[in-house]
Phi, psi and omega in degrees: 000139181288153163213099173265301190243152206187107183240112170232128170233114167266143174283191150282177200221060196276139208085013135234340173221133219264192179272355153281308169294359211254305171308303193284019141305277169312313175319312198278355169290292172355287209281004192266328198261313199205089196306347185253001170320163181232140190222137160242139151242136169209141178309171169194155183185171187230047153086325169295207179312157165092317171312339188274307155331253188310007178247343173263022164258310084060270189263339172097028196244196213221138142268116168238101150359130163218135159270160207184161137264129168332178159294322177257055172051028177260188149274175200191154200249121173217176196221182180177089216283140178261099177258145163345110180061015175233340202088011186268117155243148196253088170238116139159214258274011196281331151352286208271323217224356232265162175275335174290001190270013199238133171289185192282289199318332199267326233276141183191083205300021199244343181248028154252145158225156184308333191346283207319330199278318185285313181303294198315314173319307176304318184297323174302307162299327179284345165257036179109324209300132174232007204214107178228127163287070184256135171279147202203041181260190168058037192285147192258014196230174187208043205257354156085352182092007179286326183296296183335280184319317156308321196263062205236309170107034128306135239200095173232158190216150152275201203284308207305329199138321208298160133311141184271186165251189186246015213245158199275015161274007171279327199307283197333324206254004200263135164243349178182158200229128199233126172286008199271318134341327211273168222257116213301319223307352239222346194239002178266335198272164156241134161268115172218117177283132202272119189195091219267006190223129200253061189266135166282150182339310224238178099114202203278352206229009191274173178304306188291315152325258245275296197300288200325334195300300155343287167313332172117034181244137179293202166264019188246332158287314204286357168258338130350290214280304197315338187262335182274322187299344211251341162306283178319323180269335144287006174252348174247358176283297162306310187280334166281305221053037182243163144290146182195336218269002166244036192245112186319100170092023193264317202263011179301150175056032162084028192115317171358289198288306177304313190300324183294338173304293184300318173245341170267017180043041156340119158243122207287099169239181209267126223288346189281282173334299176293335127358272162329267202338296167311333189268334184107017194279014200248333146359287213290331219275315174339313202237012168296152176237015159212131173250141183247139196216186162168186154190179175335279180252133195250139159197191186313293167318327154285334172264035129322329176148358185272184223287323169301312135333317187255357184292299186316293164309342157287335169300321195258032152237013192243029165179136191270348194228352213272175187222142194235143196208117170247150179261176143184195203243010137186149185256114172298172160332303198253033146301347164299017177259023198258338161352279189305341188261039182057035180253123226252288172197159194220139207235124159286147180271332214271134182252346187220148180293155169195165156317147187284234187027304200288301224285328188289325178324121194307309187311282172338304195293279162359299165306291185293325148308313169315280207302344182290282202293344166306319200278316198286314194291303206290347126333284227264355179262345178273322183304125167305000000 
């Protein structure tokens, strides 16, 4: 088999190899078999933990320090990644917003909010950025996007007059929602949401049913916040003149994903694909004759869309010869399904039994990938 050329993207390997280190792994396995080889390393992710990382370490971007407010109105130490030359920031939102920021005993989808999520937006604007990438998994909240949209300079009132609060035991009490506030700066951007679950807002299959349980909602909030999400989103619907609230992934992140559909005109897509998109890989994949990907586990769940899946299927439709060959640091039983997404074959790295500990140790990780993909090139450089 020729190996002229070799585009390798890793996920991460989490809690031992971040998705750069993982990729300069395999490179370095590469470059040892096959020194006149041209090797691209490019990052990966699928929009969940870890995207921010790996694409400005990737690309070569800036992590910029932030306080926000938490979910449960304190401050909280957050970030945001700044990639280079585009106007891009990379966020997201569990940062800000996240359910690890809420201890268990606290967790209550009726005290949390987006606010935090909105200050970042805000921080983001204020260092240029119009073009924002965000992930909007693991969220501690169900607020329907109202903190968010507040702290935005968006306006909901009750019937009296007063201010509403932002918090999602707040949805219930909005008599009207006024836009005039909002931050013009806002009307230059494009949003596009990393929005790997397509439950619609509202109804047995909405953000409050499925997510609140999680979240900390007996079943008697989750029915509660559903007749309140289902209020606040006829009054915003109206007040947008968009439609949302039946839109594939309007109940991701407790509601999130509609309010970034509805009033910033958001587009919800699937965090692996958008990913791509962000790194630049498809140049690369045209003329390549092998891609090497991976990630911690390969399972069912990877061929779904996350990012070694859709790396793959994205290869083979931006090239007829090229060949996708995956590691990773263990595979289940119904990882053959990643086979049918275009991964050609996948390989576990661990050569000897050990401890989960000694294996995830990076040095340990490291190792055993390089000697994995050494033994897979000098396979695939023997083949005719």
């Amino acid at each position: 088999m020729k190996l002229e050329h070799i585009v390798i993207a890793m996920d991460s390997f989490k809690g031992s190899l971040s998705s750069m280190e993982a990729g300069r792994a395999a490179a370095a396995a590469c470059r040892d078999l096959l020194p006149a080889a041209r090797i691209d390393v490019f990052p990966l992710a699928d929009g969940g933990e870890g995207t921010v990382d790996a694409l400005v370490e990737g690309l070569r971007g800036e992590i910029v320090p932030a306080s926000v407010t938490g979910p449960l109105g304190a401050p909280v130490k957050s970030r945001y990644g700044l990639l280079p030359g585009t106007e891009t920031a990379v966020i997201e939102m569990a940062d800000a917003s996240g359910l690890t920021l809420v201890p268990p005993s606290r967790r209550n989808p009726l005290h949390t909010t987006t606010y935090g999520l909105g200050e970042l937006i805000l921080l983001a604007l204020a260092r240029g950025c119009r073009d924002f990438l965000i992930g909007i998994g693991g969220s501690a909240t169900n607020d329907g996007g109202i903190g968010m949209l507040t702290a935005l300079g968006w306006r909901c009132f009750k019937a009296d007059g007063s201010p509403c609060g932002h918090c999602g035991e707040d949805l219930a009490d909005v008599a009207a929602i006024d836009g005039r506030g909002a931050d013009p700066r806002l009307r230059d951007c494009r949003f596009r949401i990393a929005c790997d679950v397509t439950n619609p807002l509202c109804g047995p299959v909405g953000c409050s049913a499925v997510f609140g349980p999680q979240k900390g909602a007996t079943p008697e909030i989750a029915a509660a916040m559903d007749h309140s999400i289902h209020h606040f989103a006829t009054l915003a619907e109206a007040a947008q003149q968009r439609r949302g609230m039946d839109l594939p992934g309007a109940g991701a992140a407790g509601g999130l994903g509609f309010a970034f559909h509805t009033f910033l005109g958001g587009a919800l897509l699937p965090g692996g694909a958008l990913c791509l998109d962000a790194i630049g890989i498809r140049g690369a994949l045209e003329e390549a004759d092998l891609l090497i990907t991976g990630e911690g586990r390969l399972d069912r769940q990877t061929a779904m869309g996350k990012g070694p899946a859709a790396l793959a299927h994205l290869a083979h439709q931006r090239s007829g010869h090229i060949r996708t060959v995956a590691v990773c640091g263990c595979a289940l039983p119904d990882a053959e399904a990643v086979n049918a997404r275009g991964i050609d074959a996948y390989f576990p790295i661990l050569h000897l039994p050990m401890r989960v500990e000694e294996a995830m140790a990076p040095e340990t990780a490291r190792q055993n990938l390089r000697q994995t993909i050494t033994q897979v090139i000098r396979l695939l450089r023997s083949a005719d």
